[in-house]
KEGU-733094 format. One record per residue (C-alpha): x, y, z; residue number from 1. Coordinates in Angstrom, 1 decimal, padded with zeros to 4 digits. Layout:
BEGIN
R      c1      c2      c3  vokol
R       X       Y       Z    NUM
...
This chain:
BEGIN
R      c1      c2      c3  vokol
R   060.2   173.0   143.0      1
R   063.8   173.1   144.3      2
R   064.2   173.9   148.2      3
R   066.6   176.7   149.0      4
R   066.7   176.4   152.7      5
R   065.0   173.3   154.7      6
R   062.8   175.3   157.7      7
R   062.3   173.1   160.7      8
R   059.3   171.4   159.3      9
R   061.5   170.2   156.9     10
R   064.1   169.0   159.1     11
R   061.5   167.3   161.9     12
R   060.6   165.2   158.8     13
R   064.4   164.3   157.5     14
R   064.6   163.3   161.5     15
R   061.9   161.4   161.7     16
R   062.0   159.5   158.3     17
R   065.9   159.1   159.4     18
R   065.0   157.0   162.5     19
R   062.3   155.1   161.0     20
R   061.8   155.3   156.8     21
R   058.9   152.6   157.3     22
R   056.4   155.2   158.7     23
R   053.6   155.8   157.1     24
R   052.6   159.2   155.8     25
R   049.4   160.1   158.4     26
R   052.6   158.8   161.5     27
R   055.1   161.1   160.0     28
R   052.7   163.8   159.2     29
R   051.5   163.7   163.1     30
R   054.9   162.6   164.3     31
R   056.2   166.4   162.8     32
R   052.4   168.1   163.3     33
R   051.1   168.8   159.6     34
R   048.2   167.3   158.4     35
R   049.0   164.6   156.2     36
R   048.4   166.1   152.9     37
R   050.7   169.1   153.3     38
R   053.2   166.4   154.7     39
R   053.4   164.0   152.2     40
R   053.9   167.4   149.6     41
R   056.5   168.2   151.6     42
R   057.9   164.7   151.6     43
R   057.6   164.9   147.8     44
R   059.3   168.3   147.2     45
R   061.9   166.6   149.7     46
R   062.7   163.8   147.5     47
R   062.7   165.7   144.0     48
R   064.7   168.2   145.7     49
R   067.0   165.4   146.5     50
R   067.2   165.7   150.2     51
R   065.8   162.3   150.2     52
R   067.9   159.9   147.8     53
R   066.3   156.8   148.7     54
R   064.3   154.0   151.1     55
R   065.9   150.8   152.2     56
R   065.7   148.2   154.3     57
R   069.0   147.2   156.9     58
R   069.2   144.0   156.5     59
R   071.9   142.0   159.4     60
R   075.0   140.8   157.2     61
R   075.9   138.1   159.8     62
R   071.9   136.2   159.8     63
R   072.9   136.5   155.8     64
R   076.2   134.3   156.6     65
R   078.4   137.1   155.6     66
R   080.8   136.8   158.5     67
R   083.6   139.0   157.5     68
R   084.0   142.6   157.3     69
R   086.8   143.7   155.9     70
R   088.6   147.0   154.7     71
R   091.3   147.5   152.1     72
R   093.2   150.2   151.2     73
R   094.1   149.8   147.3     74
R   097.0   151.5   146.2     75
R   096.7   153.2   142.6     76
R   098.0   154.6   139.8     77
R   095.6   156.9   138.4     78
R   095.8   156.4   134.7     79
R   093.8   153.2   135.3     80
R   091.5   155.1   137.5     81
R   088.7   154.7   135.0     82
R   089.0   150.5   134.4     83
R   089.2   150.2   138.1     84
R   086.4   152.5   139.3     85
R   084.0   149.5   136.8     86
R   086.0   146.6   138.4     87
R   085.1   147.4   141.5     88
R   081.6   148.0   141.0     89
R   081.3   144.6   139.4     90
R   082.3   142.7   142.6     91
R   079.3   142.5   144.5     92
R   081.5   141.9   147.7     93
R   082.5   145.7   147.7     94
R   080.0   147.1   149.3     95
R   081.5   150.7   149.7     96
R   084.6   152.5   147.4     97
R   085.7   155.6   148.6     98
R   088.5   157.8   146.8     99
R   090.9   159.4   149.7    100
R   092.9   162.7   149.2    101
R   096.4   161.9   149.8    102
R   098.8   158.7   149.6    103
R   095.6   157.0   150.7    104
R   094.6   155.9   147.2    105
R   090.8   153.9   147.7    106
R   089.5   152.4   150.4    107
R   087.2   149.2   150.1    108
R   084.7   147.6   152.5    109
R   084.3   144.4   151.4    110
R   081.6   141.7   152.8    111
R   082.2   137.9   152.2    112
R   080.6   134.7   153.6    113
R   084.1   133.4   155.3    114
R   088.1   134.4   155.4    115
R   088.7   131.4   152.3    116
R   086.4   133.9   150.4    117
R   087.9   137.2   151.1    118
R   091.4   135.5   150.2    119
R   090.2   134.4   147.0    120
R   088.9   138.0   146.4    121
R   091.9   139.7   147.7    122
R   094.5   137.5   146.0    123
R   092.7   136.0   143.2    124
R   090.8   139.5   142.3    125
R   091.9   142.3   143.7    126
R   095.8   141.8   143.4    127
R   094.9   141.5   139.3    128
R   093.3   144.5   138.6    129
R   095.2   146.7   136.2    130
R   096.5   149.8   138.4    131
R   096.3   148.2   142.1    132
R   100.4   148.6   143.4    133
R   099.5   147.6   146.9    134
R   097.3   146.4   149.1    135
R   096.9   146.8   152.8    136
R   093.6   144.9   154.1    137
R   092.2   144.5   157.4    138
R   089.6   142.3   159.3    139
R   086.9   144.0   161.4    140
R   086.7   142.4   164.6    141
R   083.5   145.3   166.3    142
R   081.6   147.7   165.7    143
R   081.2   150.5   167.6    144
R   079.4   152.9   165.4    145
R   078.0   152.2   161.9    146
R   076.9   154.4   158.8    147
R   073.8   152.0   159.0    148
R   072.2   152.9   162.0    149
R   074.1   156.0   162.6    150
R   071.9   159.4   162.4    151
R   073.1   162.5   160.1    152
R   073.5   165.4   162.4    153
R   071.1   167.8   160.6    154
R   069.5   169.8   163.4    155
R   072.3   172.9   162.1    156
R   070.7   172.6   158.4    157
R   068.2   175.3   158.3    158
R   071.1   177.5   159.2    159
């Protein structure tokens, strides 16, 4: 059954699976204080409602030996949009695409073991797709906030 509106039971549970997606459901269900049956119902209507797309673990990129973190900016001409939208998702260094409004065309974040590899993949790869004018790349040197570990702000969603 589709949700219409999330009530704060809801949300307590979207926060708490938010900060830790490993708990088990009789932790969550105390964590939000339901039982656990009518818990894990709600964390099932949750997920079919499609509140909840998905578990994962983080996993670190740099104790993997991918040392570089970069971000391109492709510039495109849209009548290839459709070829380039499956090149992309066929390089497994790409790790996020995202389509900007604007002169801003796509922007990449790419993952790669060392700078040789990210210039193979930006020169040898990238530069060769059909529809790709330009490309402005950078390297990320910190982070000070990341979409991994970063929490949606949902607190205003039963509104």
């Amino acid at each position: 059954m589709p949700i219409t509106k999330l009530d704060s039971i809801d949300l307590r549970i979207l926060s708490a699976l938010q900060r830790n997606s490993s708990l088990s459901n009789a932790a969550l269900a105390k964590k939000v204080g339901l039982s656990p049956s009518p818990c894990l119902r709600r964390v099932r209507r949750l997920e079919k409602s499609g509140y909840i797309q998905g578990y994962r673990a983080i996993l670190d990129r740099r104790a993997l030996g991918l040392g570089v973190t970069a971000y391109a900016r492709l510039q495109v001409e849209w009548p290839h949009a459709k070829s380039l939208r499956e090149d992309l998702q066929a390089l497994p260094q790409v790790i996020a695409c995202h389509v900007l409004t604007g002169e801003s065309g796509v922007v990449l974040e790419i993952v790669t073991h060392d700078l040789d590899e990210y210039s193979r993949l930006l020169f040898g790869v990238l530069y060769n797709i059909p529809g790709v004018r330009g490309i402005q790349s950078g390297v990320l040197l910190e982070t000070l906030k990341d979409r991994e570990t970063s929490l949606l702000p949902i607190a205003r969603s039963a509104r």
